[in-house]
N, C-alpha and C positions, 0 to 999 in steps of 0.2 A: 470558693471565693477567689479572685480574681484581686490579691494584696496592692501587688505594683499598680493598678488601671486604678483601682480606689483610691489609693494616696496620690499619683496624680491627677486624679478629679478634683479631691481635696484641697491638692496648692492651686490649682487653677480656680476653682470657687475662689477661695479665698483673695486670692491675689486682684481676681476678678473686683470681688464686691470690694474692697480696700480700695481699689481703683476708680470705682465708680460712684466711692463716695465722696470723693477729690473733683471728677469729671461732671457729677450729678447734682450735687448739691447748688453750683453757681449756674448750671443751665436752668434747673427748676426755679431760682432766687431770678433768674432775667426772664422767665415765659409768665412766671407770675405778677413781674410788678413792671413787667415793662408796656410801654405802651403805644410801640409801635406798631402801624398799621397791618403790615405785615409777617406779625409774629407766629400766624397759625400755618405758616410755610415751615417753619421750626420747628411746630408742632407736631405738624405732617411726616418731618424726617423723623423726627425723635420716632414716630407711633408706628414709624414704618415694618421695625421687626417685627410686632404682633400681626400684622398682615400678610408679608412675605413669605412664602414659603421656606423653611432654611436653606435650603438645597440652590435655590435663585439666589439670597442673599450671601451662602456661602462662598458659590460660584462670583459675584462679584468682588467680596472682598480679596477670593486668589486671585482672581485681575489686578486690581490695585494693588497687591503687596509683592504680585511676579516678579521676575528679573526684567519685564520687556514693559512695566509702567516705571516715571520719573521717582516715585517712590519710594519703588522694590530697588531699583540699580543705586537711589543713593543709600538706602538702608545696608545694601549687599558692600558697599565703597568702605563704607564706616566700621559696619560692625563686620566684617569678612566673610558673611554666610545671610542665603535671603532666609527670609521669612516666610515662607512657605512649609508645611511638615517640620514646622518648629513650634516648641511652645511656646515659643515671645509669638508664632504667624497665632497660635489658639487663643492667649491672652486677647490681643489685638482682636479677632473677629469676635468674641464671647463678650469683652465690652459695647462693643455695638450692637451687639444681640440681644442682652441684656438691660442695654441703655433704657428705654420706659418703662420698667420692670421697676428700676430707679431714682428715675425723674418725675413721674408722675403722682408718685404716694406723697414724695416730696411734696411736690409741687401745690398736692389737693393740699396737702398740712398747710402750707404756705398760705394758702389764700384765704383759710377760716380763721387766721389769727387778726384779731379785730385790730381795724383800722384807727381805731381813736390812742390805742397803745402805741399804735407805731407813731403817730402824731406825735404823742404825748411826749415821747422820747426826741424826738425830734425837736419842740417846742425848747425842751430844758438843755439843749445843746449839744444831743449826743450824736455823734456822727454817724451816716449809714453803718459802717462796720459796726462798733459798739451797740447798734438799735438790733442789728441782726446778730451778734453773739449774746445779750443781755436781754431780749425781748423775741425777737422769731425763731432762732432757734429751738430758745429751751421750751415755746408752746408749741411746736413741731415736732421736738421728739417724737410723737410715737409715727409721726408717717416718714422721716428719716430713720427711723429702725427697721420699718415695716419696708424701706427700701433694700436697707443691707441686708435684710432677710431675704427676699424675694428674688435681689438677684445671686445669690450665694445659692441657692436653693434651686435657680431657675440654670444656674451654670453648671451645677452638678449633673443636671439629668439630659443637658444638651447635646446632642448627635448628628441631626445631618448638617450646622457649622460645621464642627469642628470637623465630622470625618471629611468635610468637603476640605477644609484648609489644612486640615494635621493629617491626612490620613489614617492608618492604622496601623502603627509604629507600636510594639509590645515596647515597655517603657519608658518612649518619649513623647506619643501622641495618641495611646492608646488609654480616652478614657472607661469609664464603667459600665456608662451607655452602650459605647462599641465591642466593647467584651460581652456585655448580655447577646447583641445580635450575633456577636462569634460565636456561643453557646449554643443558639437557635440553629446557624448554621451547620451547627457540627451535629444536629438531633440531640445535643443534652440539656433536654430540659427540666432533668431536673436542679442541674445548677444556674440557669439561667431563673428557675423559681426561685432559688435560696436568695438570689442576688438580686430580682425585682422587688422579692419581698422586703429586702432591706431597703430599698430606694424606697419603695412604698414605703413602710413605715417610718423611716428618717424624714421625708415630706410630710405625714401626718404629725408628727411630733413637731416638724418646725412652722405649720401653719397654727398648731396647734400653742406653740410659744408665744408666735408671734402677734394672735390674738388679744393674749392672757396678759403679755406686758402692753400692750397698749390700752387695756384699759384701765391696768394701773397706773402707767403714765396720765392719762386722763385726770385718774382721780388725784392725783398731787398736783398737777396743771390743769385747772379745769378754764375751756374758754367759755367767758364772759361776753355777751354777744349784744 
């Protein structure tokens, strides 16, 4: 097993879904209650990772984070080193990668929380904030959890981003995924088994959570329709 590549898969997941429940939560709260004409062009970009091949989307994002886009030179100004084969360049490309993995479980929660509640709150004088912390969030939970799982989960096993923007750096940009295809490369498979297997199993067990609380969330918030 491949220690260093797992732990930083780990912070990256994590840092990842952390990130994206800051980034996620108010894009799914304006694609579900807004009502601009043109909001399914938003919805288009958001949806766009599950389409694109990583390797195209990867390839984009180290354009835009390069030394030679507006960017990459002021990122490079600021912080004294670009963002490319860095783990601030992996973070950056893995939450866009991850983005509807996030947004969308939100977003479904978002839009089955009955309408006459949000009213209601509203009626008795509570303000957008207060109706979405006191009334849409807490009937949401399980598809704001079902977010942070999915892209914690979906960031862990990610490979042609990140190897496109972090390369294959042993301890800075070398995650797990890219360690298993080193193993392949090198004909040892059977560590490249020990260490699928695990990926395997850690996905089974977190879809497997992720199930199991939501439908306990359910039963303590049940929507009344």
């Amino acid at each position: 097993m491949n220690w260093p590549a797992l732990a930083l898969s780990l912070r990256l997941a994590i840092t990842v879904a952390a990130l994206l429940v800051v980034v996620g939560i108010p894009i799914a709260y304006w694609v579900t209650f807004s009502r601009w004409r043109w909001k399914f062009l938003v919805e288009a970009v958001v949806a766009l990772p599950l389409v694109l091949p990583p390797t195209v989307l990867g390839f984009y994002v180290l354009v835009a984070i390069g030394p030679r886009s507006p960017f990459g030179r002021w990122y490079e100004s600021w912080s004294g080193h670009g963002l490319p084969f860095t783990f601030e360049g992996l973070v950056l490309a893995s939450i866009i990668y991850s983005l509807p993995f996030a947004v969308q479980p939100t977003a479904a929660a978002f839009a089955l929380v009955d309408p006459s509640l949000i009213n209601a709150s509203s009626i008795l004088g509570a303000s957008r904030w207060r109706t979405f912390l006191r009334v849409i969030l807490p009937l949401s939970a399980g598809g704001v959890l079902t977010g942070v799982i999915l892209s914690f989960a979906h960031t862990l096993g990610e490979f042609g981003v990140v190897l496109m923007v972090g390369g294959n750096i042993p301890g800075a940009t070398q995650t797990i995924s890219i360690a298993v295809f080193d193993q392949v490369q090198d004909l040892n498979f059977v560590g490249a088994n020990h260490t699928a297997l695990m990926l395997l199993g850690f996905s089974f067990v977190t879809l497997s959570v992720t199930y199991a609380l939501n439908r306990r969330i359910w039963a303590v918030w049940p929507l009344h329709r």
